[in-house]
C-alpha positions as CSV (number, residue, x, y, z in Angstrom):
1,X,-83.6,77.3,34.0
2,X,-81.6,76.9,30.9
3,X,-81.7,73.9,29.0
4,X,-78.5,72.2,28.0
5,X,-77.5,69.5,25.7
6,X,-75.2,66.8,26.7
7,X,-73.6,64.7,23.5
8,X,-72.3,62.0,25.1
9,X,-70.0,59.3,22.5
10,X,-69.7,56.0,23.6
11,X,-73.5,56.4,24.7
12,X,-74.5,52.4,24.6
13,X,-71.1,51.6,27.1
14,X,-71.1,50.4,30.5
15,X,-70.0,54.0,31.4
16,X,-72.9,55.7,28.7
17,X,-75.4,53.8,29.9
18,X,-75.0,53.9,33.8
19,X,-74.0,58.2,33.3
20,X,-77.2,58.5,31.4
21,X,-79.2,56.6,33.6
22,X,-77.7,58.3,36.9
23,X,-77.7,61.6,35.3
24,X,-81.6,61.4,33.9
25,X,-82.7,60.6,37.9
26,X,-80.6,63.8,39.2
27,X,-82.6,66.7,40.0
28,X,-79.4,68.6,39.3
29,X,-79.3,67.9,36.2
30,X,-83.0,68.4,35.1
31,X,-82.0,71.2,32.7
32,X,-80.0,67.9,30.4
33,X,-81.0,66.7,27.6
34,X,-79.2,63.7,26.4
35,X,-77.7,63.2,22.7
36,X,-76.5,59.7,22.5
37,X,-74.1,59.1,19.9
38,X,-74.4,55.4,18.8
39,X,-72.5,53.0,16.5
40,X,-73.5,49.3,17.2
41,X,-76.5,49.8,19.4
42,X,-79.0,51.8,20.8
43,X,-80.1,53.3,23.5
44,X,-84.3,52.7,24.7
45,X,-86.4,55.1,23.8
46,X,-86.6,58.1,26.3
47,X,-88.1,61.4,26.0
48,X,-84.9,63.7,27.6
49,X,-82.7,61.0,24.9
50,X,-82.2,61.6,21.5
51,X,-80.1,58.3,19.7
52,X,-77.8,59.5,16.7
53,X,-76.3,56.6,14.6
54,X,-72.7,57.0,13.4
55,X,-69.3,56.6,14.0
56,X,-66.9,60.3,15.0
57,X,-64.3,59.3,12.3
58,X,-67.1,61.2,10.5
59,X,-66.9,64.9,10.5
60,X,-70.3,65.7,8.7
61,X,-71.9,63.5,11.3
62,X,-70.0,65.3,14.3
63,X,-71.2,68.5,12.8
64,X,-74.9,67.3,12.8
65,X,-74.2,65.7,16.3
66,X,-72.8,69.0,17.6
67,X,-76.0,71.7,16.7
68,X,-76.6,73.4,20.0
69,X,-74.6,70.9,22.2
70,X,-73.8,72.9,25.4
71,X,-72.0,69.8,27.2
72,X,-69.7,66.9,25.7
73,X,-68.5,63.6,27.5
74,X,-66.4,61.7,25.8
75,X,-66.3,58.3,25.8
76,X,-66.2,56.5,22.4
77,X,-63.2,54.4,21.9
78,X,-61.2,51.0,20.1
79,X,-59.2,48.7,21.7
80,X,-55.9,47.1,19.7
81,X,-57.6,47.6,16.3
82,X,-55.0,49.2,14.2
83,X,-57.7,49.8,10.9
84,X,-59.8,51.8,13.3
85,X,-57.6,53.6,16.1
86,X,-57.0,56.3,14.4
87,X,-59.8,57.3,13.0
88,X,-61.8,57.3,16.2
89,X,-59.4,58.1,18.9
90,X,-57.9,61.1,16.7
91,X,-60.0,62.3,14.4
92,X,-62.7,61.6,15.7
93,X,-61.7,63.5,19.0
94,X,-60.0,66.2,16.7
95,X,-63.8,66.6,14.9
96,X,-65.5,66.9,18.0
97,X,-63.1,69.8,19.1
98,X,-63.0,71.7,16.2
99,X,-66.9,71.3,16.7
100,X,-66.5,72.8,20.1
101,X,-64.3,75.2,19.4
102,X,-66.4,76.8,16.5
103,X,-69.8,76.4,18.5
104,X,-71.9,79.4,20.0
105,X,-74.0,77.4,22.8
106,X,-70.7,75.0,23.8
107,X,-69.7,75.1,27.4
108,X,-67.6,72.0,28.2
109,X,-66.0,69.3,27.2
110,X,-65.1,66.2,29.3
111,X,-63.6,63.3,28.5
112,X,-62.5,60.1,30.4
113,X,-58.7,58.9,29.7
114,X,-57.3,55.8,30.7
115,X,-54.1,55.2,32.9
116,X,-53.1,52.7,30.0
117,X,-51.4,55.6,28.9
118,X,-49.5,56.0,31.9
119,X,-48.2,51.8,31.1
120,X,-50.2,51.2,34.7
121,X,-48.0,47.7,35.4
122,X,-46.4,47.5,32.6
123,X,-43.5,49.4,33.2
124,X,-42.7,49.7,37.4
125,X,-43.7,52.8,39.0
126,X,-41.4,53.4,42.2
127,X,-43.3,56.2,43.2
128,X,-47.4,56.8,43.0
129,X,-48.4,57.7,39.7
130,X,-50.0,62.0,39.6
131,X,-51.4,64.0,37.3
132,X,-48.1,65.4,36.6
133,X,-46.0,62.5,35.4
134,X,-44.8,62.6,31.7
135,X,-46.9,60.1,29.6
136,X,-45.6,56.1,28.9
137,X,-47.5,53.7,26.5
138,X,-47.4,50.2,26.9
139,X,-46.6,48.6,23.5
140,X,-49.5,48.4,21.7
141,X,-52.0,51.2,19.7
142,X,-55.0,51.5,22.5
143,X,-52.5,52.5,25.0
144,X,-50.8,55.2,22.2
145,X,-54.1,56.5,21.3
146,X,-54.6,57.5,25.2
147,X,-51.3,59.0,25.1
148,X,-53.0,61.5,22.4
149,X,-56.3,62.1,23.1
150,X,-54.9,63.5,26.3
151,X,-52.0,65.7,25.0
152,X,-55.0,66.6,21.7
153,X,-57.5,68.0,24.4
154,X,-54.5,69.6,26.3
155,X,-53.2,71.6,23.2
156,X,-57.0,72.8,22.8
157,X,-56.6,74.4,26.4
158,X,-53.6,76.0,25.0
159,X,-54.6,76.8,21.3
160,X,-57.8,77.8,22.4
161,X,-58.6,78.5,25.8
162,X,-61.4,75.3,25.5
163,X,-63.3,74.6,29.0
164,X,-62.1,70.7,28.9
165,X,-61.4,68.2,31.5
166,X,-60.0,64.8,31.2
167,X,-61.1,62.3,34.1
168,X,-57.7,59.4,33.9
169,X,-59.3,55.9,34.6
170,X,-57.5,52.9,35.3
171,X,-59.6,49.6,34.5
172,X,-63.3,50.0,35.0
173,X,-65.7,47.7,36.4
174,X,-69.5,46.6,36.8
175,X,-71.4,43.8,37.3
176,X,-69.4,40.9,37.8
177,X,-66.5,42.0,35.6
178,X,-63.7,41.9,39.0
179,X,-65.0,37.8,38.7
180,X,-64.5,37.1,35.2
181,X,-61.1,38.8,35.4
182,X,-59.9,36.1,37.8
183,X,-61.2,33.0,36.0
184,X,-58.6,30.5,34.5
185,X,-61.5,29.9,32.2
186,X,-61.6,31.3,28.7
187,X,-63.9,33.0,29.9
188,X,-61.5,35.9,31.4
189,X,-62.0,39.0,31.2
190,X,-59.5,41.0,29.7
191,X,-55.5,40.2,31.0
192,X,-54.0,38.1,32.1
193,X,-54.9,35.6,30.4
194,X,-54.4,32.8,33.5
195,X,-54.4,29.5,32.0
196,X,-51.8,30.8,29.5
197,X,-49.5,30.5,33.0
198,X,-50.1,26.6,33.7
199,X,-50.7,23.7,32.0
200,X,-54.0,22.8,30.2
201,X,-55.6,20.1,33.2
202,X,-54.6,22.7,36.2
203,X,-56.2,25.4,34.3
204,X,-59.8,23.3,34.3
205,X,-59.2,22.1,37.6
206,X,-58.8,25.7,38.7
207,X,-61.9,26.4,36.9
208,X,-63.2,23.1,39.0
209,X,-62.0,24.4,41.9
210,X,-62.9,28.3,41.8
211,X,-58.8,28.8,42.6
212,X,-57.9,32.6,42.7
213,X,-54.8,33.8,40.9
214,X,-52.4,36.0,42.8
215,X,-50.5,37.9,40.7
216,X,-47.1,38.4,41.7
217,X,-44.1,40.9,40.0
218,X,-40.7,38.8,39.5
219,X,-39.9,39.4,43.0
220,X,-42.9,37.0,44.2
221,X,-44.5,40.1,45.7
222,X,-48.5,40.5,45.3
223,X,-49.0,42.8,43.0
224,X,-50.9,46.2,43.1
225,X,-53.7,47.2,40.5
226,X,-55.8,50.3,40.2
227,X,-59.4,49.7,39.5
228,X,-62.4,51.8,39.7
229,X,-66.1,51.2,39.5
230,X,-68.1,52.2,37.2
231,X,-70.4,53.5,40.1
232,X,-67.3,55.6,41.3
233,X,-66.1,57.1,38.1
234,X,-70.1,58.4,37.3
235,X,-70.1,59.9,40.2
236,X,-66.7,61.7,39.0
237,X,-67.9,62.8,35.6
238,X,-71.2,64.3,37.4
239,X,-68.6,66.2,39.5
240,X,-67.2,67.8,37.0
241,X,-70.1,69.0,35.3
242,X,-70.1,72.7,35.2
243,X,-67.5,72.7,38.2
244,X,-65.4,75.9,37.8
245,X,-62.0,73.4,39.3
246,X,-62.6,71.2,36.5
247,X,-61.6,73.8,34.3
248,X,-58.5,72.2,32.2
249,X,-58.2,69.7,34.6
250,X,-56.4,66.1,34.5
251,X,-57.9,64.1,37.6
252,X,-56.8,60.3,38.2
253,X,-60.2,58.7,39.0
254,X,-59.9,55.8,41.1
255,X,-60.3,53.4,44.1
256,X,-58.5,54.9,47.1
257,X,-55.8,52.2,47.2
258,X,-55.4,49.9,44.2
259,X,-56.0,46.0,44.8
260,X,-53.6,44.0,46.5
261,X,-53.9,40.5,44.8
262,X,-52.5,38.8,48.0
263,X,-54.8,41.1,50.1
264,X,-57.7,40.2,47.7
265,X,-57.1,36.4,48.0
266,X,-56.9,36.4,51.8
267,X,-60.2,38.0,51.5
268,X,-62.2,35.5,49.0
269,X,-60.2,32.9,51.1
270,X,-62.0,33.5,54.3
271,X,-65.2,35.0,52.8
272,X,-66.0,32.1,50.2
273,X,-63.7,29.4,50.7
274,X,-62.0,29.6,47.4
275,X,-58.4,28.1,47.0
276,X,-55.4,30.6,46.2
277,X,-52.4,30.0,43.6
278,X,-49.5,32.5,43.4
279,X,-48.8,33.0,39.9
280,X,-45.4,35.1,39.0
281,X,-45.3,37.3,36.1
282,X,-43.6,40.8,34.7
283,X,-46.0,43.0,36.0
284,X,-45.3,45.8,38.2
285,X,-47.0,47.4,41.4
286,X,-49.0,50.5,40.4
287,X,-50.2,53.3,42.8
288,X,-52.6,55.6,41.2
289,X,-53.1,58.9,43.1
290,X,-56.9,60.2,43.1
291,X,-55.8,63.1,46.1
292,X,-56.3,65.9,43.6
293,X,-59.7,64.9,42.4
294,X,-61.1,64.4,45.8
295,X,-59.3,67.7,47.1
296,X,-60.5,69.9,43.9
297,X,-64.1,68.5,42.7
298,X,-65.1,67.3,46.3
299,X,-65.8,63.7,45.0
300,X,-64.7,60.1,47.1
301,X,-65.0,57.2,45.6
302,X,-67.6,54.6,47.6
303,X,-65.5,50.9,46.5
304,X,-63.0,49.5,48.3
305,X,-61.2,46.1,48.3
306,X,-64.4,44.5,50.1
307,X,-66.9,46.3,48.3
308,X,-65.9,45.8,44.9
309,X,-65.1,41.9,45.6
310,X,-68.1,41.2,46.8
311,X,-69.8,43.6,44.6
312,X,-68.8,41.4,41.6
313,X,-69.1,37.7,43.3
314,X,-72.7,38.3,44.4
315,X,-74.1,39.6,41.4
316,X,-76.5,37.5,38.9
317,X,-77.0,38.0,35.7
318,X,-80.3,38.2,34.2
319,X,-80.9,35.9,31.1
320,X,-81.5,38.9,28.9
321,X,-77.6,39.9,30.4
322,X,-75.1,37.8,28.8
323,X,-71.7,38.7,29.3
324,X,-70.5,39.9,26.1
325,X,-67.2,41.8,25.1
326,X,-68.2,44.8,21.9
327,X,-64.6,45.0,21.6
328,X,-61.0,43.7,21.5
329,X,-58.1,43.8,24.1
């Protein structure tokens, strides 16, 4: 059996470290060796992982990174932080495919996009959102940068003839991150921001309370929201390993249906108990379609509304497990 190295950027992530993990207990996959490129931590020490420090703005260290890499995954990335964006999201990617491009043991690269560069409800989407829909950032430079790491890696397909796949994520979740993103707390996770909507006092009393925002579009309909599990998206990625339909491939990667807030709220209503508000706001209804990912590389995702509510509400953290955010937006 042939031994391959997998460099995998964003190593220490939530998606790194559950890929690693699930792809280290694979007997498919017991030709892998793991390179984890790391900036701000590190991964435990493992005998199939070898940790490189550094950041991919750095082309001497993608160089050194690259020696006799036969697999990439692509994770690293910023959020809204203008100083850094571009040196990660483009250089950085444009180093590691120059790297791939020049390398004699390189077989393919895959990297996982995000349907922030499609505006997901930011702007409405009348129709469900495919692979073959032109590109439309939300304002902002995280959602720009997705914009061109995707069109980057699709040049290199045309430039080059690279093996490359991009795997087009909406909003990923683990743990109890679906929770936190309903809290009127500041603790929320990521947008909206709920209290921002009400009043000081009903905010805390929500957080009193456990109330559950539903999000509604101007029209006071529920609105829709793709997620996908981290679980899910794995499962995706190890796919696409060395699968001859990946080749050049965009695949939106998924939930089957995105999240209907008033659906959701029905659901922790007569599960839990917990109080509803409606809470109008600009956002749109989105509809991301995963059809030609499940019809090309074979893969379903496992999460649906009830699993990945309950997922997230019956988890506990550990003490060693805080919830921390490595990153703005």
């Amino acid at each position: 059996m042939s031994n391959n190295i997998i460099l995998v950027t964003g190593a220490t992530g939530k998606v790194g470290k559950t890929f690693i993990n699930r792809l280290l207990n694979d007997s498919r996959f017991n030709s892998f060796t793991v390179r984890a490129l790391c900036h701000n931590r590190e991964l435990p020490p493992h005998p199939r992982i070898q940790n490189i420090h550094g950041s991919i703005e750095h082309r001497d260290l993608v160089e050194k990174a690259m020696d006799g890499v036969t697999h990439v995954l692509h994770l690293a990335t910023v959020k809204e932080t203008p100083e850094q964006i571009m040196d990660v999201a483009v250089k950085g990617l444009f180093w590691l495919l120059e790297a791939c491009r020049t390398s004699a043991t390189f077989k393919q690269f895959i990297m996982v996009g995000g349907d922030a560069g499609m505006g997901h409800f930011v702007y409405p989407h009348p129709i469900p959102v495919t692979e073959t829909q032109k590109h439309s950032a939300y304002p902002g430079c995280y959602a720009l940068s997705k914009v061109l790491e995707e069109v980057m890696l699709e040049q290199y397909y045309i430039q080059y003839d690279l093996n490359g796949c991009c795997l087009r994520a909406p909003w990923i979740m683990e743990k109890d991150d679906f929770k936190y993103q309903l809290s009127f707390g500041e603790d929320v996770f990521g947008g909206p921001r709920w209290r921002d909507f009400v009043d000081e006092k009903t905010a805390d009393d929500y957080v009193r309370t456990q109330t559950i925002p539903i999000m509604l579009n101007l029209e006071a309909v529920p609105v829709k929201r793709n997620f996908v599990h981290v679980d899910d998206l794995v499962s995706a990625i190890l796919a696409a390993i060395d699968h001859p339909k990946a080749r050049q491939q965009l695949f939106n990667i998924c939930m089957d249906e995105p999240v209907d807030y008033g659906e959701m709220g029905k659901y922790l209503n007569s599960t839990r108990g917990f109080p509803t508000v409606e809470i109008k706001t600009e956002f749109h209804s989105t509809w991301l379609d995963n059809t030609k990912a499940k019809f090309l590389l074979g893969w379903r995702p496992e999460y649906d509304l009830k699993k990945i509510i309950d997922a997230a509400f019956d988890y506990v953290r550990s003490e060693d497990d805080p919830r921390k955010i490595w990153y703005p937006g």
